[in-house]
C-alpha positions as CSV (number, residue, x, y, z in Angstrom):
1,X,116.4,-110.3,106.3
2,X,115.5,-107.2,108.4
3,X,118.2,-105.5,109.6
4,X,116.3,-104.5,112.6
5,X,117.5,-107.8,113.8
6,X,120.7,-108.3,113.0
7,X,122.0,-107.8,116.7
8,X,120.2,-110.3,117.6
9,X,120.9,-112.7,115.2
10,X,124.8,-112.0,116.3
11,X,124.2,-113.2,119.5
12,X,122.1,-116.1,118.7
13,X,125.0,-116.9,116.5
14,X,127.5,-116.9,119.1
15,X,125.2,-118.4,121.4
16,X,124.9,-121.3,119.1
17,X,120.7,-121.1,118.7
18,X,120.1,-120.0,114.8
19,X,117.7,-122.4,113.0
20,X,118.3,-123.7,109.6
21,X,116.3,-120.5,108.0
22,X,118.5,-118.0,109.7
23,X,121.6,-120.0,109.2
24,X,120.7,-119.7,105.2
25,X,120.4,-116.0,105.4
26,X,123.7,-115.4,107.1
27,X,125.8,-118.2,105.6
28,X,128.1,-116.0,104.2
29,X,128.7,-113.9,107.5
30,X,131.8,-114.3,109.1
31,X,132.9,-113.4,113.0
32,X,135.0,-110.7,111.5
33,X,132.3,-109.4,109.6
34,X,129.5,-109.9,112.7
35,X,132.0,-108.0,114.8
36,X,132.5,-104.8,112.7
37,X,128.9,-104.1,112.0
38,X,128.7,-100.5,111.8
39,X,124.7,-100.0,113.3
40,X,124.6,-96.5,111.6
41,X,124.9,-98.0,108.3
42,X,122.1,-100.7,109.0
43,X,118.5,-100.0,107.2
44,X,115.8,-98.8,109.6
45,X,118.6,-98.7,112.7
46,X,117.0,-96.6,115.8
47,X,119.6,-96.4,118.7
48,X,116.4,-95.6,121.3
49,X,114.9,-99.1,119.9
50,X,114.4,-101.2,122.7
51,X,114.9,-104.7,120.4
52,X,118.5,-103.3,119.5
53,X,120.8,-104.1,121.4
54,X,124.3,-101.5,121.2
55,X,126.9,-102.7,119.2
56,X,129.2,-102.3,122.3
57,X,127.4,-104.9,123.9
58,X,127.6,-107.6,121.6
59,X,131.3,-107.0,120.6
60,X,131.8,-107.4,124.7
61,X,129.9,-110.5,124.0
62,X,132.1,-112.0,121.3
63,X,135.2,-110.9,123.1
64,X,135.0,-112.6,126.3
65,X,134.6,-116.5,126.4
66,X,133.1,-116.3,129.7
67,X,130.1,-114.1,128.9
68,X,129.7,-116.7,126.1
69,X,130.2,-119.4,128.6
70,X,127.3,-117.7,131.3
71,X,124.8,-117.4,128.6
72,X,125.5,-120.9,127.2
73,X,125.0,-122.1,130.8
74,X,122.3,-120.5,131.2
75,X,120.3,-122.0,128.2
76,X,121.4,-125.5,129.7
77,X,119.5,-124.8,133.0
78,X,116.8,-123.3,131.1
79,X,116.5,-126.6,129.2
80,X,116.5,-128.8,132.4
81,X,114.0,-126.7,134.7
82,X,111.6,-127.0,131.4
83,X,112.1,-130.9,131.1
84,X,111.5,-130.9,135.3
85,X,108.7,-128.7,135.1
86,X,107.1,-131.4,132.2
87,X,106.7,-134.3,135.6
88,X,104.8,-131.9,137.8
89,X,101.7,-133.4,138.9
90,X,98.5,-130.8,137.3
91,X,100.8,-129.0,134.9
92,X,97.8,-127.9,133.3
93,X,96.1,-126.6,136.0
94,X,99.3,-124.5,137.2
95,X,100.0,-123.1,133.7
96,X,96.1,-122.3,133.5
97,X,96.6,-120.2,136.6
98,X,99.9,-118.7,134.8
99,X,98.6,-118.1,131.6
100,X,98.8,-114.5,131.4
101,X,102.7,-114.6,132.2
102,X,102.6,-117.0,128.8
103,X,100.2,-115.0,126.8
104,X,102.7,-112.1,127.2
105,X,105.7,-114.2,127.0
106,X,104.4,-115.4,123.4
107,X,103.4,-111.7,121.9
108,X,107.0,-110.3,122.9
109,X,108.6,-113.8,121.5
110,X,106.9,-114.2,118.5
111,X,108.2,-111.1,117.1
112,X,111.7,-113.1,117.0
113,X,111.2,-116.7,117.6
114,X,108.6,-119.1,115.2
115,X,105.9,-120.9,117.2
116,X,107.8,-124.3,116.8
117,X,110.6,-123.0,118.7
118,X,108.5,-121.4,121.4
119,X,106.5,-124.6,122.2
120,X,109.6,-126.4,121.9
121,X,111.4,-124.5,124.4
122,X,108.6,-123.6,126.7
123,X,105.9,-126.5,126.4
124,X,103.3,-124.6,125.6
125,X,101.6,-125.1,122.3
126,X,100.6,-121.3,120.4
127,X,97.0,-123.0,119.6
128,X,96.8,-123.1,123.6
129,X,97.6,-119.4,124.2
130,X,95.3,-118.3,121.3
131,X,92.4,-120.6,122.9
132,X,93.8,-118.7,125.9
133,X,93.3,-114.9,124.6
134,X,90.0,-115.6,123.1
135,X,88.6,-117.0,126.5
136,X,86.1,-114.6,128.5
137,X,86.4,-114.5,131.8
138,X,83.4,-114.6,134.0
139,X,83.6,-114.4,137.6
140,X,80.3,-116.2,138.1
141,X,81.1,-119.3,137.1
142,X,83.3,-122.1,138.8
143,X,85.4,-122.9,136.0
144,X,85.9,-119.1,134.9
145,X,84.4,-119.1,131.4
146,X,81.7,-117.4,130.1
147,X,78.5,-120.1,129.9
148,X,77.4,-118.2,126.9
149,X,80.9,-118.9,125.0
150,X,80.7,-122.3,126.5
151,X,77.3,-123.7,127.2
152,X,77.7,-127.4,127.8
153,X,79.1,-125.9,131.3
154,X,77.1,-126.5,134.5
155,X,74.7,-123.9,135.2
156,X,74.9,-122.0,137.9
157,X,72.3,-123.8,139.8
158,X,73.8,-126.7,139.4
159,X,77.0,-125.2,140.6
160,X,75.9,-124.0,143.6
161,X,74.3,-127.3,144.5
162,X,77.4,-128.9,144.4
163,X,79.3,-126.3,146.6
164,X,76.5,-126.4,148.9
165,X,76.3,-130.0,149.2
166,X,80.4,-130.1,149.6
167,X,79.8,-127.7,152.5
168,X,77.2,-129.4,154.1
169,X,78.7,-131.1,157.7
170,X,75.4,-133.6,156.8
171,X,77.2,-135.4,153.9
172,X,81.1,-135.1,156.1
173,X,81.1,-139.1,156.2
174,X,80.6,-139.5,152.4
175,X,83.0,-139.6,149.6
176,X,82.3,-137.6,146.7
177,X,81.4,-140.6,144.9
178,X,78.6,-141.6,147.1
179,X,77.7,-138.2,147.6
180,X,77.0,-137.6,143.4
181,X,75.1,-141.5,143.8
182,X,73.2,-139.4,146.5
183,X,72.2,-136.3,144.7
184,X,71.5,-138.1,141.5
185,X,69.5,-140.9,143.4
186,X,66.9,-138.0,145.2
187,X,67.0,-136.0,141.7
188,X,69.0,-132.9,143.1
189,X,71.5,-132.8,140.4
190,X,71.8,-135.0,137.2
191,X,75.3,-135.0,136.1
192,X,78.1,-137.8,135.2
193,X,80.6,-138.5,138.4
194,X,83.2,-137.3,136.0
195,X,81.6,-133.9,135.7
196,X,80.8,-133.8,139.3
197,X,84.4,-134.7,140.3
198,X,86.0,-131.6,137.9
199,X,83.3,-129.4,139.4
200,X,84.0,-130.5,142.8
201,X,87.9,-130.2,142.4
202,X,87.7,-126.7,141.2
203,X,85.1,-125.6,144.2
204,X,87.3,-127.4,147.2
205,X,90.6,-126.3,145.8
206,X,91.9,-128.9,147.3
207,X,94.6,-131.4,144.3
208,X,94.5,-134.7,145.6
209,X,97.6,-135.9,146.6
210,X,99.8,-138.2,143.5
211,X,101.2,-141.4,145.0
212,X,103.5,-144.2,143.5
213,X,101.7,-147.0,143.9
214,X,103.6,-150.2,143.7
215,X,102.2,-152.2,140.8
216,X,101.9,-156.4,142.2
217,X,99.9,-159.1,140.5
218,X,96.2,-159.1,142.4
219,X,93.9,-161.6,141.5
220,X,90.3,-159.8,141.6
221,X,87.8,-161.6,143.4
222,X,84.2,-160.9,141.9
223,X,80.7,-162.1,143.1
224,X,78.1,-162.8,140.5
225,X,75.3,-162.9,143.4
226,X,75.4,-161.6,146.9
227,X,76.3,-164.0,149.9
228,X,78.0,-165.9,147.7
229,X,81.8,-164.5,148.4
230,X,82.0,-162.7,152.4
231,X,85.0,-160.7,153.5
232,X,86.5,-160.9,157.0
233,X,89.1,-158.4,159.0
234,X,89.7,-156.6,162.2
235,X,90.7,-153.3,162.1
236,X,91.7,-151.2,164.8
237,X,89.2,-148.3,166.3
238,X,90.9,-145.9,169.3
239,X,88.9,-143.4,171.6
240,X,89.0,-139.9,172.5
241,X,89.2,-140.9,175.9
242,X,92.2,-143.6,175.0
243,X,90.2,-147.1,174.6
244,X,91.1,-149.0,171.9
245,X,88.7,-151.9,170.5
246,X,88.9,-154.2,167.6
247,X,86.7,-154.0,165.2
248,X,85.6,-157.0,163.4
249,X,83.9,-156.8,160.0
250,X,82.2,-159.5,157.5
251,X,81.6,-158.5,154.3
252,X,79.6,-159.2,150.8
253,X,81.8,-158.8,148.0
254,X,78.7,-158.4,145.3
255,X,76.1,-155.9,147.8
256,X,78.8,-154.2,149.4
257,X,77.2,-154.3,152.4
258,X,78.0,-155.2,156.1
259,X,76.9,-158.2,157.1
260,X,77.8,-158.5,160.8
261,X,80.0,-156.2,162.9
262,X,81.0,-156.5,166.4
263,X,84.0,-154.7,168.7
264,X,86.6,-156.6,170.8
265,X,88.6,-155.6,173.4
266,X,91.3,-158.5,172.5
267,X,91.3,-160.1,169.2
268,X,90.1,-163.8,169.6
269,X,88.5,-166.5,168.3
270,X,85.2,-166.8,169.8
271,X,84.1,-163.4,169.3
272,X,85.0,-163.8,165.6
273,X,83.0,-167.1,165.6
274,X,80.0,-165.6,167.3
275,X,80.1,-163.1,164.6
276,X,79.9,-165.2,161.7
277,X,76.9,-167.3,163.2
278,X,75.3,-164.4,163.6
279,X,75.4,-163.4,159.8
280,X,74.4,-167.2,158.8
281,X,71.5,-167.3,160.9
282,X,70.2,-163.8,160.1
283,X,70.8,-164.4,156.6
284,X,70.0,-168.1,156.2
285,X,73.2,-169.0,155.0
286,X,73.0,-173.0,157.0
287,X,72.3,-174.7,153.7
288,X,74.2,-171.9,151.0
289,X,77.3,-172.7,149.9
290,X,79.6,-169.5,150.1
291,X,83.4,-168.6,149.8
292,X,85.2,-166.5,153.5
293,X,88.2,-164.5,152.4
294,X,90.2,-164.0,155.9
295,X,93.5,-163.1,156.8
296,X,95.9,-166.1,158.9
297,X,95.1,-164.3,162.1
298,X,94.9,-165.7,165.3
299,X,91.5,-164.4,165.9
300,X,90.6,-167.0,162.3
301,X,91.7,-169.9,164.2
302,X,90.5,-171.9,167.2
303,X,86.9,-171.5,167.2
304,X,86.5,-170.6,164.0
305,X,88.0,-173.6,162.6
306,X,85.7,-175.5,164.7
307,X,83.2,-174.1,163.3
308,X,83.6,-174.2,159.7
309,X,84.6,-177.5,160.4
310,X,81.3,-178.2,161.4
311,X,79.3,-176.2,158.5
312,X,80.5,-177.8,155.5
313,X,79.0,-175.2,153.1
314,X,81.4,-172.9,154.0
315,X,84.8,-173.0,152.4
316,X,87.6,-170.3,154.1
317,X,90.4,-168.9,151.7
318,X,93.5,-167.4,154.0
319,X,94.9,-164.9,152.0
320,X,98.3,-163.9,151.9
321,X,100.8,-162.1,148.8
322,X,102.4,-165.7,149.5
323,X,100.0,-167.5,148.0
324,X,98.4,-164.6,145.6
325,X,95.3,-164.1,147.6
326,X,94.5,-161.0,148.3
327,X,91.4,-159.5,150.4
328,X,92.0,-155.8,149.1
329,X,88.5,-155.2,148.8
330,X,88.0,-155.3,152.7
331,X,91.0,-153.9,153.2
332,X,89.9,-150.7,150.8
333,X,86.2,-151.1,152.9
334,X,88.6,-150.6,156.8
335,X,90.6,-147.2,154.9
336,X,87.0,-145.9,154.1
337,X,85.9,-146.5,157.8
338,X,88.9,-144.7,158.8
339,X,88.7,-142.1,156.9
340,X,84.7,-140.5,156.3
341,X,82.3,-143.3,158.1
342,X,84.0,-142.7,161.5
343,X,82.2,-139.7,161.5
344,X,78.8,-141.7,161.8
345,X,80.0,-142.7,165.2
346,X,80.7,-141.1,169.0
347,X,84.3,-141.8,169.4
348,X,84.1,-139.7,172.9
349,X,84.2,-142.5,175.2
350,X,85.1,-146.1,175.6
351,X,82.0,-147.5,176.5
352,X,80.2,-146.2,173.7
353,X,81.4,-148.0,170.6
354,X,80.2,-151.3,170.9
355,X,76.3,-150.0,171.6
356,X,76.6,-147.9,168.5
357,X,77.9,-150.5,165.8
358,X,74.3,-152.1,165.3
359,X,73.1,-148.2,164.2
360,X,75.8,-147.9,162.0
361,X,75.2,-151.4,160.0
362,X,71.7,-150.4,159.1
363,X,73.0,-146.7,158.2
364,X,75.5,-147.8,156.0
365,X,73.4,-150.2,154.4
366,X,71.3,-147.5,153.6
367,X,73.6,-144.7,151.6
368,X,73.8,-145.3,147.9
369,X,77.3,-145.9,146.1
370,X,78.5,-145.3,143.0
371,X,80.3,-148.6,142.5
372,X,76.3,-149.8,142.8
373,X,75.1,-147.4,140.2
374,X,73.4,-145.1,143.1
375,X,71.6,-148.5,144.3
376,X,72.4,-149.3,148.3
377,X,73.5,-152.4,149.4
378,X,70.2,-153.0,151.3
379,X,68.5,-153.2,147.7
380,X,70.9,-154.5,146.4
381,X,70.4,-157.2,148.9
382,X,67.0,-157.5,147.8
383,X,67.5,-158.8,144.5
384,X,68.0,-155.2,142.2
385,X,70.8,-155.8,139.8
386,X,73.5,-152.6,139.8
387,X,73.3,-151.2,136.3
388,X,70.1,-153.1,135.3
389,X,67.9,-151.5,137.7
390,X,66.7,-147.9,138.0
391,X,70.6,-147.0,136.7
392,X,69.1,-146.6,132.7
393,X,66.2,-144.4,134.2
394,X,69.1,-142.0,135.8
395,X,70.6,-142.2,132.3
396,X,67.9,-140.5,130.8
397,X,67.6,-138.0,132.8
398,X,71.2,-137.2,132.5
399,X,71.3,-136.9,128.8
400,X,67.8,-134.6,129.3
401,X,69.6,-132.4,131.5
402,X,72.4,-132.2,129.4
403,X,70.0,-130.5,126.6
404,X,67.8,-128.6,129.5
405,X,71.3,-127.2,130.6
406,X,72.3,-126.3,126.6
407,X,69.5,-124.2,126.3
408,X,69.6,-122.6,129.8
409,X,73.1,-121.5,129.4
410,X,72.2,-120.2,125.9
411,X,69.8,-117.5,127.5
412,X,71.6,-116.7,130.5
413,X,72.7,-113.9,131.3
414,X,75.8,-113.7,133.7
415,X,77.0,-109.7,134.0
């Protein structure tokens, strides 16, 4: 045992914190004995040492209970804030950002402490700090490592096509998934969506938001051909000016794409109806047998039952969590409209919606979504199968990229 540490073993030993090892060098120690240690007489003792503590201290230590008692406490809260800290959402990222704090903690713990006990008491594995120190930081690059060091990284290019593209007010109304369909599609940037979304997260800064979702039994409704399941729902669109109109929507569960839309002033019936006919004539649905998913509105009755009555192909489902139906997938389509594709239309004035709503079909119809393997749901339409068409092409060119962007970093030169 070094004696250089004895002090410190005395007040791990009151404390109650020796491991086994330390406990086997010291068996034969007794309080008495821990509490007349003479430091002059200990090997290698320097009394401007920093690590030694004076001998007054630790026999103050051992002589008053609630010194003992603080210190004790204090190791209790230590041990609950670290098992808190362990639920934060993007631990990772915030101990990433603290690293420094930990790479210093570590060399000043080590010199007492074995690696076991350090990750056990602060989380943080020693292989993580060393991959830590042996990092190069380069201010160039979005994820803060040096490209030569790591070369499967982005390149720069690439990086800044992303950023700029984030930035752009053009691409406002798209997700970020439909917006990496769209830069793959054109050939801007060939990349995975999961390496565009870490890329992405890093450049906005922005941690999405961690909810609890309730977990209830859905029954997944999937289309093995479009027009063969359709969506229906109103959702609720107000005006700058104060308006409010009802926006009805019919939708194709395999395309993704809108099939009619039209804006009411009241919910009802007819309107509803008069959308649907719509779609079946424009689509030449009169002699295709297809499945309506619809809520038990009151704007699904009346005239629509007359209807359907009369078209025998069709066959409505009502869903409800009652009867385990669920028409999520519309419901998911109305957050997206409230949230980016609003900005495809003039919300200014009253009057305005309803004339806008045909531009805003054919534009939609027109982006390409990831859920489609970068296809739109115009093509889609058309007969192109997502994931059998054009998406192996895309592959290629990802996995060519990938090398092109191996050997790029490899030569680059980022000072």
């Amino acid at each position: 045992m070094n004696n250089r540490y004895a002090p410190l073993l005395k007040l791990k030993h009151e404390l109650g914190i020796l491991s086994e090892y330390e406990r086997s060098l010291i068996k034969t120690r007794t309080s008495y004995s821990w509490n007349n240690i003479d430091p002059n007489e200990l090997v290698g003792y320097n009394p401007n040492d920093p690590l030694v503590c004076d001998k007054a201290v630790f026999s103050f230590t051992h002589s008053h209970k609630h010194v003992r008692t603080l210190l004790k406490l204090y190791m209790s809260l230590f041990t609950c804030f670290r098992t808190l800290a362990q639920s934060v959402p993007n631990l990772n990222a915030k101990l990433r950002k603290q690293k420094t704090v930990f790479i210093d903690a570590y060399n000043y713990c080590k010199k007492y402490i074995s690696a076991e006990k350090f990750k056990r008491l602060t989380g943080v594995s020693p292989q993580k700090i060393n991959r830590w120190q042996n990092e190069i930081y380069c201010g160039n690059s979005v994820l803060e490592k040096c490209v030569l060091e790591n070369p499967h990284q982005l390149t720069f290019e690439e990086q800044n096509i992303i950023a700029r593209e984030l930035q752009n007010p053009v691409n406002d109304h798209l997700f970020k998934c439909d917006l990496w369909a769209k830069l793959l599609r054109n050939g801007i940037l060939k990349c995975k969506l999961t390496t565009f979304y870490k890329y992405s997260r890093f450049i906005s800064q922005k941690p999405g938001l961690i909810k609890e979702k309730i977990k209830l039994p859905v029954s997944h409704i999937i289309a093995k051909a479009p027009l063969t399941v359709l969506h229906m729902d109103c959702t609720i669109v107000r005006t700058l000016d104060g308006g409010k109109w009802y926006i009805n929507v019919i939708f194709d569960n395999f395309s993704k794409a809108i099939l009619g839309i039209c804006a009411m002033e009241t919910p009802n019936s007819y309107d509803v109806m008069i959308n649907l006919k719509n779609v079946v004539h424009e689509y030449g649905l009169q002699d295709k047998k297809f499945s309506l998913y619809c809520d038990g509105g009151p704007e699904n009755r009346g005239f629509m039952d007359v209807f359907i009555s009369q078209n025998r192909k069709i066959k409505k489902f009502v869903t409800s969590f009652c009867n385990g139906i669920h028409n999520n997938m519309i419901e998911s389509f109305n957050s997206k409209l409230k949230r980016k594709l609003f900005l495809l239309l003039d919300l200014s004035s009253h009057e305005k919606v309803p004339d806008q709503l045909p531009g805003f079909k054919k534009q939609y119809n027109k982006i390409p979504q990831a859920l489609l393997k970068t296809l739109s749901p115009n093509e889609v339409l058309k007969g192109l199968i997502p994931g059998e068409d054009l998406w192996p092409e895309l592959e290629n060119a990802i996995d060519e990229a990938k090398n092109t962007r191996l050997l790029t970093n490899m030569i680059s030169c980022c000072k």
